[in-house]
C-alpha positions in Angstrom: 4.0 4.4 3.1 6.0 2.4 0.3 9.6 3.6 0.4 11.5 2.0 -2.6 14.6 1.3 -3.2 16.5 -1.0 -5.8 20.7 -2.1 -5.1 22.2 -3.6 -7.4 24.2 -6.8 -6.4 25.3 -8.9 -9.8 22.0 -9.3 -11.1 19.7 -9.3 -8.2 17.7 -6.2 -6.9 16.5 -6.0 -3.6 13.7 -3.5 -2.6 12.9 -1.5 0.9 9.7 -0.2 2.9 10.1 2.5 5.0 7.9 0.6 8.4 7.3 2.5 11.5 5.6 0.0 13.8 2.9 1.4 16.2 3.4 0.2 20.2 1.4 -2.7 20.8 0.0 -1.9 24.3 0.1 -4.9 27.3 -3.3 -5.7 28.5 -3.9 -5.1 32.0 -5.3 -8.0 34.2 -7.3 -7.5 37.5 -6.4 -9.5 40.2 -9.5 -10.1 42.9 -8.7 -10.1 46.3 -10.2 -12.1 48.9 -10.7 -10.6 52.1 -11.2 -13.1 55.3 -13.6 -11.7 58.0 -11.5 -12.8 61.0 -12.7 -9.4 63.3 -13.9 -11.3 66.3 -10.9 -14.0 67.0 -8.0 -11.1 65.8 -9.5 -7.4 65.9 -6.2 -5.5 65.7 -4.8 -8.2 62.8 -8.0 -7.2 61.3 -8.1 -3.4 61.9 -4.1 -3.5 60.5 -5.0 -5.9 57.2 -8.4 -3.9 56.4 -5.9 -1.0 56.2 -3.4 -2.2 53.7 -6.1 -4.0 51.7 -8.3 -0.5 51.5 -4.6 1.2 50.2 -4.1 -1.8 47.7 -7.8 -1.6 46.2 -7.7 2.1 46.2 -4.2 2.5 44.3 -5.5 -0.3 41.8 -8.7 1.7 40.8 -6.3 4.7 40.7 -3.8 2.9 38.2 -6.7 1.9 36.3 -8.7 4.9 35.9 -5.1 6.5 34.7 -4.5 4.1 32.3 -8.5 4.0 30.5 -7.9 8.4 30.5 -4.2 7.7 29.2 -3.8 3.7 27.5 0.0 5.2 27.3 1.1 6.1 30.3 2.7 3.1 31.9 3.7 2.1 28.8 5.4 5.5 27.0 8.6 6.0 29.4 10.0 2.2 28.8 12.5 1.5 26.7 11.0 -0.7 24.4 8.3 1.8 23.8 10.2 5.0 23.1 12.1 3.0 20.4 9.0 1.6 18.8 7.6 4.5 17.2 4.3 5.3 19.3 6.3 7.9 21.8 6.5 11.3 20.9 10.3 12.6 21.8 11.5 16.1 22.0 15.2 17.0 20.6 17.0 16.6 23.8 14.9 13.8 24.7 15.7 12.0 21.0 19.4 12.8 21.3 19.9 11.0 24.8 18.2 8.0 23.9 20.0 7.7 21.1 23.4 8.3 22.5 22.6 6.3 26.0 21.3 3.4 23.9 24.5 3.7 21.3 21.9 3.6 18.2 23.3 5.0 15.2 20.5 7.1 13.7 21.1 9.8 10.8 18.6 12.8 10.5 18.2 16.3 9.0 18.7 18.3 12.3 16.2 19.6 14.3 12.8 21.5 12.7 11.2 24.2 14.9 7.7 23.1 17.1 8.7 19.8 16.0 8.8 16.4 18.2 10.4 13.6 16.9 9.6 9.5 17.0 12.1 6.8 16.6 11.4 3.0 15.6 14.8 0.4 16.1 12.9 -2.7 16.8 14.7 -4.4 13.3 17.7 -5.0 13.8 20.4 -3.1 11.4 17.2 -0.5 10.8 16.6 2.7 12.5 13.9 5.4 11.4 13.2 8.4 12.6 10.1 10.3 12.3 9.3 14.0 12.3 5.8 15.4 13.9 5.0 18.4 13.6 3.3 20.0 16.1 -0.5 18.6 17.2 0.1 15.3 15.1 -0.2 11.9 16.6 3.1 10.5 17.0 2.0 6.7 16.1 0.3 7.3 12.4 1.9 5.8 9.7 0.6 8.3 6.6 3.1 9.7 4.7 2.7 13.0 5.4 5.9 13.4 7.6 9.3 13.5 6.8 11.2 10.2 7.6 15.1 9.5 7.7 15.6 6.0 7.8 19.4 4.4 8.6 20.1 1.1 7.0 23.4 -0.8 8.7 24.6 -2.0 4.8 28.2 -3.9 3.9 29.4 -1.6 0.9 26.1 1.0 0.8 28.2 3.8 -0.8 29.0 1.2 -4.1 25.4 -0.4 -4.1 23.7 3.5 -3.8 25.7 4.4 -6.7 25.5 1.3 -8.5 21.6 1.4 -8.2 21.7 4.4 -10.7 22.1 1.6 -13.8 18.7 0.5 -13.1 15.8 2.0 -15.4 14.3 5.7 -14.2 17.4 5.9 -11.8 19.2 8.8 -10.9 22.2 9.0 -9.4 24.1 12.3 -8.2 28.0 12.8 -6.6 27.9 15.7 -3.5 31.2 17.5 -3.1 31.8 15.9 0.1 32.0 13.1 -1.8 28.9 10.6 -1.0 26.6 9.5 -3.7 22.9 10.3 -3.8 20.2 8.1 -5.6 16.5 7.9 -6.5 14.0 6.5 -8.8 12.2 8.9 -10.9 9.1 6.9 -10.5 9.9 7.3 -6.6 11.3 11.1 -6.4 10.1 11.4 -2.4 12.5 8.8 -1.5 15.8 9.9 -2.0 19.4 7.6 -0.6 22.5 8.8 0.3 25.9 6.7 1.1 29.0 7.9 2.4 32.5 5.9 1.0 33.9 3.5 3.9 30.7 4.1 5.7 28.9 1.0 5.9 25.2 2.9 6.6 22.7 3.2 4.1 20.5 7.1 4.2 17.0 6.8 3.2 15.4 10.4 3.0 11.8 11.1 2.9 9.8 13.7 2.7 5.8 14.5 0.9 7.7 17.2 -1.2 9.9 15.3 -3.8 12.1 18.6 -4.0 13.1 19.0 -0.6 13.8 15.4 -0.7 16.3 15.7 -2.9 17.3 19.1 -1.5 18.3 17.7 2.1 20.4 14.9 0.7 22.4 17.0 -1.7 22.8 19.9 1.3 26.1 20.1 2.8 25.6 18.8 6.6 22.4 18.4 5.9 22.1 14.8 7.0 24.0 14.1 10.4 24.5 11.8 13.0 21.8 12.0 16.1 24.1 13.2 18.7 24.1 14.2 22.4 
């Protein structure tokens, strides 16, 4: 999904991609163990290690038989995982990462049925995706919404200054931020608050609530606990 985005800075323009990176999963290796057959010279050693070696080979085959019916599993409840994008997150779930982890992450509030994924493996760039219910938390189409957070020195000047540029738009909300978007680009729509130094990227497949959400009054908020 191509999320663009022109700031202005002298001359220069500089453009964005909205990129929600699937988990790469860690391959699992087999180890092979080696059993010694030393029954006849140590029968109760034997009895006692032919115990704990049945117990390790059997929990192996266990952890692998979970992981081919689930290639997730191990993998979903990690940190790095849950803030890569491949982990579907319910509200409460989404607002405790976010506030144990101290990532600032801007979104539309919660949507009914909905579960949410968030990707902050760039640094200074945090998106969060909505999934509605029975989709795949890890695809990348651009058929969800998607509010991205840019950490940006001066974003409330270079949103509104990004208006000058050809097919830009740029719009003042009574509470004082600044909206933008390209009319070649109508789905994604930025938003910049004055002395906040955060950059709002809102997307959506409808161009009109696009535009609706970032020029709504508390619309757009902080992810909070």
């Amino acid at each position: 999904m191509a999320t663009k985005k022109t700031t202005s800075s002298g001359n220069e323009s500089k453009t964005r991609k909205l990129r929600v990176k699937q988990e790469v999963l860690e391959s699992l290796e087999n180890s092979n163990i080696k059993i010694i057959d030393n029954q006849e010279k140590h029968p109760k050693h034997f009895v006692a290690l032919l115990i704990i070696v049945t117990a390790i080979i059997s929990s192996l085959i266990t952890f692998g038989v979970a992981n081919q019916l689930s290639p997730q599993l191990a993998d979903r409840t990690t940190l790095v995982a849950q803030t890569s994008g491949g982990v579907c997150l319910s509200e409460k779930e989404l607002r405790n990462l976010v506030t144990e982890n101290n990532i600032v992450a801007y979104w539309t509030g919660p949507v009914k049925d909905a579960t949410y994924s968030i990707n902050s493996t760039t640094a200074g760039q945090v998106f969060v995706r909505y999934i509605p219910k029975g989709m795949e938390c890890g695809s990348t189409e651009a058929k969800y919404r998607v509010i991205a957070t840019y950490s940006e020195t001066d974003a409330f000047n270079s949103t509104q200054q990004a208006g000058s540029q050809p097919e830009g738009v740029t719009l003042a909300n009574p509470d004082g931020s600044v909206v933008y978007f390209s009319k070649n680009a109508p789905n994604n729509v930025y938003l910049a608050y004055p002395g906040i130094n955060y950059q709002i990227e809102i997307y959506d497949p409808d161009a009109k609530t696009a535009v609706t959400l970032a020029t709504t009054s508390n619309q757009v908020q902080l992810i909070k606990g």
